[in-house]
SELUMDREN-193175 format. One record per residue: residue number from 1; x, y, z of N, C-alpha, C in turn. Coordinates in nm, 2 decimals, m for minus. Atoms other than C-alpha are relative to their C-alpha. Example, Ala and Ser with C-alpha at 12.3 -4.5 7.8 and 13.67 -1.06 7.14 Angstrom:
// residues 2
<pt 1,<0.09,m0.12,0.00>,<1.23,m0.45,0.78>,<0.09,0.12,0.00>>
<pt 2,<m0.09,m0.11,0.00>,<1.37,m0.11,0.71>,<m0.08,0.11,0.08>>
This chain:
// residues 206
<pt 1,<m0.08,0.00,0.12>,<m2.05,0.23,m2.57>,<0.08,m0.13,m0.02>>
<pt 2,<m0.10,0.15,0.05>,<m1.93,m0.16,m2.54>,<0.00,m0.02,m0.10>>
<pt 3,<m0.01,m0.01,0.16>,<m2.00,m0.18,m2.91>,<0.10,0.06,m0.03>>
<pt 4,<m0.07,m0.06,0.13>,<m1.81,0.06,m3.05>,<0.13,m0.05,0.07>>
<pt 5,<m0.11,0.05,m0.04>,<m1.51,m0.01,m2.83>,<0.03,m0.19,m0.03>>
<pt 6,<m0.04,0.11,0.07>,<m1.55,m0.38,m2.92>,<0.08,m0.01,m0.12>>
<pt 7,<m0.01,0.01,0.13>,<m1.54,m0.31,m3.26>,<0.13,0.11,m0.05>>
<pt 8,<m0.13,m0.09,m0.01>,<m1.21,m0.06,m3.19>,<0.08,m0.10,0.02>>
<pt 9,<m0.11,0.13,m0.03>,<m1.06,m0.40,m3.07>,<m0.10,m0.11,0.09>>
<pt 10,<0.10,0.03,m0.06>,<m1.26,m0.68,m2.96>,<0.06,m0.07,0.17>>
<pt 11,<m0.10,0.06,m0.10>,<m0.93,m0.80,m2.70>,<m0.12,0.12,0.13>>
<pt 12,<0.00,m0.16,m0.14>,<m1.06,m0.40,m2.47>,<m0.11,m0.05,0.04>>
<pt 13,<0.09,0.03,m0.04>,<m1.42,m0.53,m2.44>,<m0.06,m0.06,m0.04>>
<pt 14,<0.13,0.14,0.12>,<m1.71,m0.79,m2.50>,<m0.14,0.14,0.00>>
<pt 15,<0.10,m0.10,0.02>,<m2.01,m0.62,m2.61>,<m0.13,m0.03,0.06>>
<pt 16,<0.15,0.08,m0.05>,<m2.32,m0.82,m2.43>,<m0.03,0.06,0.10>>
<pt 17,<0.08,m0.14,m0.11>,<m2.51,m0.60,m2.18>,<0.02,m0.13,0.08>>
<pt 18,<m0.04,0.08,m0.13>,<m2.50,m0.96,m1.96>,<0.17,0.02,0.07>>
<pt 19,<m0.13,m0.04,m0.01>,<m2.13,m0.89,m1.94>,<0.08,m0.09,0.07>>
<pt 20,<m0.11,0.13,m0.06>,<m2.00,m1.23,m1.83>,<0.12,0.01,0.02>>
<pt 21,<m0.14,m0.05,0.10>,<m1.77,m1.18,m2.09>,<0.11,0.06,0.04>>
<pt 22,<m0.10,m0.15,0.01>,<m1.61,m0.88,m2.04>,<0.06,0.01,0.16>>
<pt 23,<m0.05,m0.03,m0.12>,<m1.49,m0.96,m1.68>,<m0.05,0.07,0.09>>
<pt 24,<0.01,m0.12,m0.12>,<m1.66,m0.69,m1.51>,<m0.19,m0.01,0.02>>
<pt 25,<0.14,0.04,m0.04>,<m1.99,m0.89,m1.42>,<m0.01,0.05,0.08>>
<pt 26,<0.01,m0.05,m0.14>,<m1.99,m0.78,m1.07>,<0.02,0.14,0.03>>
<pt 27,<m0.06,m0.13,m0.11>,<m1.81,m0.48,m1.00>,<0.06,0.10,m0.12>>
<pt 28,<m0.02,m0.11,0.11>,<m1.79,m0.27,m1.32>,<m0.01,0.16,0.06>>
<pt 29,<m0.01,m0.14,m0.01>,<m1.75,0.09,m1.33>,<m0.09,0.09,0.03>>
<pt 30,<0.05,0.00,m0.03>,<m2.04,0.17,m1.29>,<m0.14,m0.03,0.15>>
<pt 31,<0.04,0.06,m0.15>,<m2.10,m0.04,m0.96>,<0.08,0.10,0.12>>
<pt 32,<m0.08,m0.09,m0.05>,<m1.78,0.10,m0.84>,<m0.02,0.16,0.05>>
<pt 33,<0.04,m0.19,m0.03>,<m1.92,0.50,m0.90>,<m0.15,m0.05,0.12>>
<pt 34,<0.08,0.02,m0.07>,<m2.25,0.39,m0.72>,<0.08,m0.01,0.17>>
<pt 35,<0.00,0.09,m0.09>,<m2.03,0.23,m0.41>,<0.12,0.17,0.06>>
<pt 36,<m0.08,m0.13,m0.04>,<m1.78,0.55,m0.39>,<m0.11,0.10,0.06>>
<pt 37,<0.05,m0.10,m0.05>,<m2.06,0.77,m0.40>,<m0.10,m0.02,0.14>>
<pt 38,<0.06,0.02,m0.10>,<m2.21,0.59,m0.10>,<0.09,0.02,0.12>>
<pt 39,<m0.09,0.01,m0.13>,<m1.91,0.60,0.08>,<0.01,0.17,0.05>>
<pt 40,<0.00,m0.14,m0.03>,<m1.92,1.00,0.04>,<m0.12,0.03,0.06>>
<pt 41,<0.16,m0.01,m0.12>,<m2.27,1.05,0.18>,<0.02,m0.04,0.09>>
<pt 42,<0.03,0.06,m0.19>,<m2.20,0.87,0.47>,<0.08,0.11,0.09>>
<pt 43,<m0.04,m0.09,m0.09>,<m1.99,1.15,0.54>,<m0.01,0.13,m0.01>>
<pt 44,<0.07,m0.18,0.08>,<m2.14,1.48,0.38>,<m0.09,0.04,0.04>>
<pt 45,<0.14,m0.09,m0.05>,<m2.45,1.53,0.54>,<m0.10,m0.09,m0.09>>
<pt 46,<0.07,0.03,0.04>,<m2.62,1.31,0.30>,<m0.08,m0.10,0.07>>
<pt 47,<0.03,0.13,m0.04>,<m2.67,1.00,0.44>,<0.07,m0.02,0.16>>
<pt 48,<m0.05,m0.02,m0.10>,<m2.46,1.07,0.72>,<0.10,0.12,0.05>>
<pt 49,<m0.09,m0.11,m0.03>,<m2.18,1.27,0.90>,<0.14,m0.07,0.07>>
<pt 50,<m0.08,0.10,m0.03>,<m1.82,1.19,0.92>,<0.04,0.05,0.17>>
<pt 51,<m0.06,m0.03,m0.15>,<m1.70,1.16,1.30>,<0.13,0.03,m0.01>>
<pt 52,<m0.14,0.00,0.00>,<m1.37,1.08,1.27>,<0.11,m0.10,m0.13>>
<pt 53,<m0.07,0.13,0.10>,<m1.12,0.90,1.00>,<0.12,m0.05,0.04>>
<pt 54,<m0.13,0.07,m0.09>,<m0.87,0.70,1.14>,<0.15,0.03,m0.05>>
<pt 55,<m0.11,m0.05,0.04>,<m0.51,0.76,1.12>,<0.04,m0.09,m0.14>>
<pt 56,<m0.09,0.11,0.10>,<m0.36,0.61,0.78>,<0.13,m0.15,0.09>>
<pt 57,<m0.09,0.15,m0.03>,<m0.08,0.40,0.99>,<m0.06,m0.01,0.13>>
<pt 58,<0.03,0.08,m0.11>,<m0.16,0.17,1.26>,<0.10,m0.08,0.03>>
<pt 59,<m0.12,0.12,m0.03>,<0.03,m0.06,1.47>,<m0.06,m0.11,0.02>>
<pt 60,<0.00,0.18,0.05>,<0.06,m0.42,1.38>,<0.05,m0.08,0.04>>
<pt 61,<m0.07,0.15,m0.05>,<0.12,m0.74,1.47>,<m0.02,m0.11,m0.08>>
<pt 62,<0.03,0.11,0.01>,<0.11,m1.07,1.34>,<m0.07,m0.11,0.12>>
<pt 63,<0.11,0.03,m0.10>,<m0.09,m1.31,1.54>,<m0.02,m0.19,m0.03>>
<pt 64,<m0.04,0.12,0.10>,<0.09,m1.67,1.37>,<m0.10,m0.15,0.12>>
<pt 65,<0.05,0.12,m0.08>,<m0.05,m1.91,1.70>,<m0.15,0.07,0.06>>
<pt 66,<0.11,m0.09,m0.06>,<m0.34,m1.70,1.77>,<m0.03,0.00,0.12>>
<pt 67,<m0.02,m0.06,m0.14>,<m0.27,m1.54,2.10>,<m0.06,0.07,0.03>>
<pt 68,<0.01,m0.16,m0.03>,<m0.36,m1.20,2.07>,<m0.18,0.02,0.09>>
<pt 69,<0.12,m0.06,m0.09>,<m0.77,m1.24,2.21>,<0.02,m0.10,0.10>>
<pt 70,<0.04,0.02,m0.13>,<m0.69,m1.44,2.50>,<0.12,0.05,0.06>>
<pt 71,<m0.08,m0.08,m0.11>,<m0.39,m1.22,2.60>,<m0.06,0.12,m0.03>>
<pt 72,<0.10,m0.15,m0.01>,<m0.65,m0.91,2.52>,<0.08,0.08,m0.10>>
<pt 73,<m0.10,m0.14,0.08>,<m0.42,m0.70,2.25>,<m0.15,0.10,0.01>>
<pt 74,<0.08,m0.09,m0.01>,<m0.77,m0.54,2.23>,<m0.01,0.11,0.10>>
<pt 75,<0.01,m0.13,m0.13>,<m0.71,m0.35,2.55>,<0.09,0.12,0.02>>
<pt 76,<m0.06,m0.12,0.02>,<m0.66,0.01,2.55>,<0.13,0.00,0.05>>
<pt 77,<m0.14,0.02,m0.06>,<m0.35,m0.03,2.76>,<0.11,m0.10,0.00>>
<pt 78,<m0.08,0.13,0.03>,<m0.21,m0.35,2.61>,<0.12,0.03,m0.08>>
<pt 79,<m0.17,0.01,0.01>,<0.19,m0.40,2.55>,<m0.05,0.05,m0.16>>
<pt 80,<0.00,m0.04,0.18>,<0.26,m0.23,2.22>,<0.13,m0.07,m0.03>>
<pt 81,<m0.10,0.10,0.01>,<0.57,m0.46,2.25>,<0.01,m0.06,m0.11>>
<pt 82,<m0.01,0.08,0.09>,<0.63,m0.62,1.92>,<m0.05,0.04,m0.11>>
<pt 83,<0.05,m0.10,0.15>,<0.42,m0.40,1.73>,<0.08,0.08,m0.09>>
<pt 84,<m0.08,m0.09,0.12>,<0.51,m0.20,1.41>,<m0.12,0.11,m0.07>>
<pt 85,<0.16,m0.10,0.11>,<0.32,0.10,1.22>,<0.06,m0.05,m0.14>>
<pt 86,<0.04,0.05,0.20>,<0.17,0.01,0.89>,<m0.05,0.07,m0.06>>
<pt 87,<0.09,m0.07,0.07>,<0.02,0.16,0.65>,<m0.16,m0.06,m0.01>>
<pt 88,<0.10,0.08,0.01>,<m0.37,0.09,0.63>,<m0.08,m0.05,m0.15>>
<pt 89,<0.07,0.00,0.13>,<m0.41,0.13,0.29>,<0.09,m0.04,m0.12>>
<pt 90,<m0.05,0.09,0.05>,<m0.18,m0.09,0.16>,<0.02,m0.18,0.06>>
<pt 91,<0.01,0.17,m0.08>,<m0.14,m0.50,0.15>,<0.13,0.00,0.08>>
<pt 92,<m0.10,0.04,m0.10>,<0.06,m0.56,0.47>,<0.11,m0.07,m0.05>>
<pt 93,<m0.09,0.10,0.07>,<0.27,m0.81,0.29>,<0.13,0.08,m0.05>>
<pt 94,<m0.07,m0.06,0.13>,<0.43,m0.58,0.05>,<0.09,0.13,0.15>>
<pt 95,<m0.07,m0.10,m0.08>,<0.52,m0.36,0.40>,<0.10,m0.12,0.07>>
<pt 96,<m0.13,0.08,m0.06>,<0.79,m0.65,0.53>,<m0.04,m0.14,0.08>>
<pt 97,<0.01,0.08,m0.07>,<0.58,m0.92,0.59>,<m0.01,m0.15,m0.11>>
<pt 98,<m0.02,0.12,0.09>,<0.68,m1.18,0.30>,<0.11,m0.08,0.01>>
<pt 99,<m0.15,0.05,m0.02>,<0.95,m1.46,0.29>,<0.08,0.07,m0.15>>
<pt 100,<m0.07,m0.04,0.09>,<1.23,m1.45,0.05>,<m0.03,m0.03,m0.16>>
<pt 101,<0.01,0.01,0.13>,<1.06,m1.62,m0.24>,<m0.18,0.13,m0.08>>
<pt 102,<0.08,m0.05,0.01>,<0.77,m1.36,m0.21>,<m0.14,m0.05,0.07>>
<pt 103,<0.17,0.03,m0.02>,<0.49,m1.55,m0.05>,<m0.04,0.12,0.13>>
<pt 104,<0.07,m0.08,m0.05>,<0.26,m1.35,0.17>,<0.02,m0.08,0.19>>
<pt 105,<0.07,0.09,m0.11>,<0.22,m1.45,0.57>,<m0.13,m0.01,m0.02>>
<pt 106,<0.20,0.01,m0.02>,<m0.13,m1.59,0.61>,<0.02,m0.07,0.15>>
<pt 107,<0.07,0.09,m0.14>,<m0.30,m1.64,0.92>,<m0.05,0.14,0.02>>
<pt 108,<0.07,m0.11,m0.08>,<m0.43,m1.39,1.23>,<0.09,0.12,m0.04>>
<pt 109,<m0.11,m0.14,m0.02>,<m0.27,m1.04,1.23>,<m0.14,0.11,0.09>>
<pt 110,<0.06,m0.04,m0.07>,<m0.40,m0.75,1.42>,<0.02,0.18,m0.02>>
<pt 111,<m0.06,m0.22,m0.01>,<m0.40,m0.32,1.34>,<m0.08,0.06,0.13>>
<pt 112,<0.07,m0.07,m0.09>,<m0.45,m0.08,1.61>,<0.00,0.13,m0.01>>
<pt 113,<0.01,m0.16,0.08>,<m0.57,0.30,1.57>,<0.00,0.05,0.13>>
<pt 114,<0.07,m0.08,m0.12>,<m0.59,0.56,1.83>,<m0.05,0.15,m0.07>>
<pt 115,<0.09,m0.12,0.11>,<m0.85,0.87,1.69>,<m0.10,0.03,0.13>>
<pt 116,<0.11,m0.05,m0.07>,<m1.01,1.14,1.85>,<m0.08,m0.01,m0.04>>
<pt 117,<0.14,0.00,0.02>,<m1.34,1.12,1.90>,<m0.11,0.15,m0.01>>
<pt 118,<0.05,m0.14,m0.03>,<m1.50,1.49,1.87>,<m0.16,m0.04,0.11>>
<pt 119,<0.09,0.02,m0.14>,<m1.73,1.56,2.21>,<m0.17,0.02,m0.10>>
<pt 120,<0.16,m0.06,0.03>,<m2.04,1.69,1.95>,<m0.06,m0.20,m0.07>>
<pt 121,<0.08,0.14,0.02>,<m2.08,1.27,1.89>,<m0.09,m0.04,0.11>>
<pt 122,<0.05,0.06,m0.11>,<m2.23,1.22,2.21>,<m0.12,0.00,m0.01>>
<pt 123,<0.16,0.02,0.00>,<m2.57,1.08,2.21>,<m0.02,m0.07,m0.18>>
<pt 124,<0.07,0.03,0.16>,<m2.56,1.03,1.84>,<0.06,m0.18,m0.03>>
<pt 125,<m0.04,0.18,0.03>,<m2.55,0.65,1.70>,<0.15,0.06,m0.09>>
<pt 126,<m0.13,0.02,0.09>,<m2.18,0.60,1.56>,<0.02,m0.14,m0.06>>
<pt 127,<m0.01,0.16,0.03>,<m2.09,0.32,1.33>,<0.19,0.03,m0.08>>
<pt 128,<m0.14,0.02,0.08>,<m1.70,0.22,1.19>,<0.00,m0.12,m0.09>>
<pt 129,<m0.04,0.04,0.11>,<m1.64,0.16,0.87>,<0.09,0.00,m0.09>>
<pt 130,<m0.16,0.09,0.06>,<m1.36,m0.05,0.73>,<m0.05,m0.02,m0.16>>
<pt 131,<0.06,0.04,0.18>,<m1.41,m0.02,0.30>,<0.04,m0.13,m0.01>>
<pt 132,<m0.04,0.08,0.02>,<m1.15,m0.28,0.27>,<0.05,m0.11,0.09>>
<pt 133,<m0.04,0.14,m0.13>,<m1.11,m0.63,0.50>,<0.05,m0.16,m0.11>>
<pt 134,<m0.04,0.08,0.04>,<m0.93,m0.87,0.35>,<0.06,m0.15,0.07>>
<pt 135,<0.10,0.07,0.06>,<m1.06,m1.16,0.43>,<m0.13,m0.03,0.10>>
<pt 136,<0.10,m0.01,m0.14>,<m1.24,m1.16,0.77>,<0.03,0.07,0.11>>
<pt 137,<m0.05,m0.09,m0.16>,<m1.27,m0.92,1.07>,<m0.08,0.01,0.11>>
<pt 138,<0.09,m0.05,m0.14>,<m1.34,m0.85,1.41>,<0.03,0.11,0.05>>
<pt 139,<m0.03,m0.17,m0.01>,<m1.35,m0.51,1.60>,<m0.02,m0.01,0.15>>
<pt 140,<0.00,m0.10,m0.09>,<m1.30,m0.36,1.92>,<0.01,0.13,0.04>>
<pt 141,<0.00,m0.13,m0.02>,<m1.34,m0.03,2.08>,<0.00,0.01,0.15>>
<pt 142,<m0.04,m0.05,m0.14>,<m1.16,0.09,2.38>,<0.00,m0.17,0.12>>
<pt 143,<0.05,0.12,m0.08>,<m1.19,m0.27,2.49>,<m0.10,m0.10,m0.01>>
<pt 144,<0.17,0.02,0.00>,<m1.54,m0.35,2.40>,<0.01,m0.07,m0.17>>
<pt 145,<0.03,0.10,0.15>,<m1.61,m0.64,2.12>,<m0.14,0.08,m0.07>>
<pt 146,<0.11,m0.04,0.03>,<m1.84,m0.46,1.91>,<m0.03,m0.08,m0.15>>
<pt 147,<0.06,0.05,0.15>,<m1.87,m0.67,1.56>,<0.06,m0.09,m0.06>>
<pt 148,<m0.02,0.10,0.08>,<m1.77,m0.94,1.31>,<m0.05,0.04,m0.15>>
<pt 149,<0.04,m0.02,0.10>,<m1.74,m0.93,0.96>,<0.01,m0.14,m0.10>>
<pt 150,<0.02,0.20,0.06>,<m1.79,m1.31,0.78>,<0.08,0.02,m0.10>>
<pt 151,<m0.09,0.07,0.12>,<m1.52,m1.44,0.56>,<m0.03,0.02,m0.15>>
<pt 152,<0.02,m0.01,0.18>,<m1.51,m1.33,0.21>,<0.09,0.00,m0.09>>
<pt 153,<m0.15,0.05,0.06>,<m1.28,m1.45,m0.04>,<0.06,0.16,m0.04>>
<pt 154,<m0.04,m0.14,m0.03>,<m1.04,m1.17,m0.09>,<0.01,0.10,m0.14>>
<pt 155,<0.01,m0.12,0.16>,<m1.08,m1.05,m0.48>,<m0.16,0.03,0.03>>
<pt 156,<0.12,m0.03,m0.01>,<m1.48,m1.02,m0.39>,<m0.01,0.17,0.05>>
<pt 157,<0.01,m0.15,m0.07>,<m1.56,m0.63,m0.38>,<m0.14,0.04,m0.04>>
<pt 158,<m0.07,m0.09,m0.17>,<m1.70,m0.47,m0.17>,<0.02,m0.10,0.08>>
<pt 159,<m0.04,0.06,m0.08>,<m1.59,m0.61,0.09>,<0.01,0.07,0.15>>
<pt 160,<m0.03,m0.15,m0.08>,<m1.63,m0.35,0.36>,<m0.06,m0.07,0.12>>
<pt 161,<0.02,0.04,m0.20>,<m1.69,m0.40,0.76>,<m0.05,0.13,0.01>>
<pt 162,<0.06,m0.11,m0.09>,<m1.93,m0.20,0.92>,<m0.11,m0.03,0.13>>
<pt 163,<0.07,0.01,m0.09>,<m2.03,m0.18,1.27>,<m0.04,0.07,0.09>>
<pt 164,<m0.01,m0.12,m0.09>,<m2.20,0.01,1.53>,<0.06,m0.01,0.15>>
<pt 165,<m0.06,0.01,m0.09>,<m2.02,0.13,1.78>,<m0.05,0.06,0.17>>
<pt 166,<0.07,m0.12,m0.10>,<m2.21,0.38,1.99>,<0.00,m0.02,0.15>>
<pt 167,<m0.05,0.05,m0.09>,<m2.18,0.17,2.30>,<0.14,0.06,0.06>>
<pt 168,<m0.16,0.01,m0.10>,<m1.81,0.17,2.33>,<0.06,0.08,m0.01>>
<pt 169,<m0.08,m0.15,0.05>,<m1.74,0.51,2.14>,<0.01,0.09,0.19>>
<pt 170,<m0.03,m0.10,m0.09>,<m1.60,0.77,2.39>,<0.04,0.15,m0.06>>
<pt 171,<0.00,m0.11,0.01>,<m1.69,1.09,2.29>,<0.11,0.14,0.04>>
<pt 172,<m0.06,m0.11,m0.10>,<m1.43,1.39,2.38>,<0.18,m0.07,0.02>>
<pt 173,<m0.16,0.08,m0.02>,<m1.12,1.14,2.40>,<0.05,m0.05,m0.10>>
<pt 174,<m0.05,0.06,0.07>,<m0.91,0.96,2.27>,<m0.03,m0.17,m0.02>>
<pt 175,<0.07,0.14,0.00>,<m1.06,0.60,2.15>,<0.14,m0.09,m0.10>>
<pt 176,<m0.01,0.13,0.07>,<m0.89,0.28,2.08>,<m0.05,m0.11,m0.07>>
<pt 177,<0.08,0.12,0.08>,<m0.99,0.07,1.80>,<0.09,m0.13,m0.09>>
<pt 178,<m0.10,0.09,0.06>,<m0.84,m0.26,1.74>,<m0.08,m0.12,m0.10>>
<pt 179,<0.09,0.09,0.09>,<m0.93,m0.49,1.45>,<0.10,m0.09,m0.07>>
<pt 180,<m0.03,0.12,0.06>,<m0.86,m0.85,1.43>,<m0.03,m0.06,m0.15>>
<pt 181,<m0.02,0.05,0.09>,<m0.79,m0.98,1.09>,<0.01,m0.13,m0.06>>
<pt 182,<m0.04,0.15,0.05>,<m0.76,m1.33,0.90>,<0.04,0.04,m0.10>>
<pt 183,<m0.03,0.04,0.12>,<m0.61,m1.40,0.59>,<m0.08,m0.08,m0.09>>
<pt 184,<0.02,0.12,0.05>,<m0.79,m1.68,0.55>,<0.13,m0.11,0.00>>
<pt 185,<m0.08,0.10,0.00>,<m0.61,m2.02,0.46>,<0.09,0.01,m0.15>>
<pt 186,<m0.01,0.03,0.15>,<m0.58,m1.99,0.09>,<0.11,0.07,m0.03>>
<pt 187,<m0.15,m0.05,0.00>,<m0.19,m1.89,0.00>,<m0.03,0.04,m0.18>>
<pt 188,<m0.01,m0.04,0.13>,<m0.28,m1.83,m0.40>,<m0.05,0.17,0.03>>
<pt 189,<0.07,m0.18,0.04>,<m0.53,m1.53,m0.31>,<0.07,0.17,0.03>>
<pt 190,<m0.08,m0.07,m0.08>,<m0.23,m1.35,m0.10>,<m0.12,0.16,0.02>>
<pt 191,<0.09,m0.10,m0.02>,<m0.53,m1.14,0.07>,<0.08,0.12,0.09>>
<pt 192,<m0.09,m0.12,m0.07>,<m0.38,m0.79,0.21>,<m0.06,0.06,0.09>>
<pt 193,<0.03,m0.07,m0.08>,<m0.54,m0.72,0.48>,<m0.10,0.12,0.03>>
<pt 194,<0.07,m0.13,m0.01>,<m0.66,m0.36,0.57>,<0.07,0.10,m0.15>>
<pt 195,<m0.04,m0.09,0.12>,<m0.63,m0.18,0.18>,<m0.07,0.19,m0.01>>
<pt 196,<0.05,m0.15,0.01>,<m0.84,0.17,0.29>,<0.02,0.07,0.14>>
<pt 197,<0.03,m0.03,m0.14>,<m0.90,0.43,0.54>,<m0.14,m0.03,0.06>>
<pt 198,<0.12,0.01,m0.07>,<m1.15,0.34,0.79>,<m0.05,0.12,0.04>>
<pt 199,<0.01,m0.14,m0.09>,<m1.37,0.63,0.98>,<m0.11,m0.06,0.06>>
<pt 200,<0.12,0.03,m0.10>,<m1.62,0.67,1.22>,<m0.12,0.11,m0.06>>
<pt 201,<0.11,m0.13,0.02>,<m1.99,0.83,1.10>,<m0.12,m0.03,0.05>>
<pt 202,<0.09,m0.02,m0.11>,<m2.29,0.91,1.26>,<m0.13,0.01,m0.13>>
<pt 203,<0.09,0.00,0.11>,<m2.60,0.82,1.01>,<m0.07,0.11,0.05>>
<pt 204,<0.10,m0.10,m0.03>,<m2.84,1.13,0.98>,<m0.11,m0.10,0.10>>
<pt 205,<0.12,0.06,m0.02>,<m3.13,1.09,1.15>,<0.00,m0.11,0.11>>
<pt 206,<m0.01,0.01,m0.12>,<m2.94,0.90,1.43>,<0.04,0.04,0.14>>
């Protein structure tokens, strides 16, 4: 219906099926329903099954001289000293990490989750999936480097991190999952970090 809505006002939309125009080349509404409904299968029985979804807040750090992987924050028993809970599904920034004229910190930072794992995972492949990474990430579990997610500028969506875990998952317990972040360099994009809930799911069929 971009026609008729053009033609209601031509400011609301362009009407060209290429849709340069109309802003929503990439990631229209259309893409968006396709990317939601993938994200539901992975946990419905369709395409997968959810294991676990991580807590909404996590604890946080900044990470301004990049310390945090050669003093290990990755490890299950590492100083929670200096941390803060965040929300994961908002931009960090906006939770107390801006100066006074509003800019954003940019650099490393770092969330950490702790999530049962239910015992009926065991044996099955698990993978964790982060929808939103704003602008690069790495992942651990329980200690264990399991993934990387390459740099992507931070308005590009999807943007999502997903890795398998199956190795470092521990079935039955309680698993630590820590995931290093960038910002990137670029201080206009003010990229927010972790904007969804992550979870853990177990593709059918593995």
């Amino acid at each position: 219906i971009r026609r008729e809505l053009y033609d209601i006002n031509p400011f609301y939309i362009w009407y060209d099926e290429e849709r340069y125009h109309s802003g929503i080349w990439y990631w229209g509404l259309v893409e968006r329903k396709a990317w939601y409904q993938s994200l539901a299968d992975m946990t419905s029985g369709q395409t997968g099954h959810l294991v676990a979804l991580l807590p909404e807040m996590a604890q946080f750090r900044t990470d301004p001289f990049d310390a945090g992987v050669a003093e290990r924050w990755y490890e299950p028993d590492a100083s929670e000293a200096g941390w803060h809970p965040i929300s994961s599904t908002k931009p960090f920034y906006i939770q107390g990490y801006q100066d006074e004229q509003g800019h954003p910190y940019v650099g490393n930072m770092w969330y950490r989750f702790r999530v049962k794992v239910p015992a009926w995972a065991a044996g099955k492949t698990v993978k964790l999936y982060v929808p939103v990474v704003e602008t690069e990430g790495w992942a651990w579990v329980n200690g264990k480097y399991v993934g990387y997610r390459p740099y992507m500028e931070a308005y590009i969506r999807p943007n999502q991190m997903e890795v398998d875990v199956t190795e470092a998952i521990k079935p039955g317990q309680i698993n630590v999952i820590a995931l290093r972040v960038s910002t990137g360099l670029s201080l206009a994009q003010a990229a927010g970090g972790l904007l969804s809930r992550a979870f853990l799911y177990a593709p059918t069929g593995g």
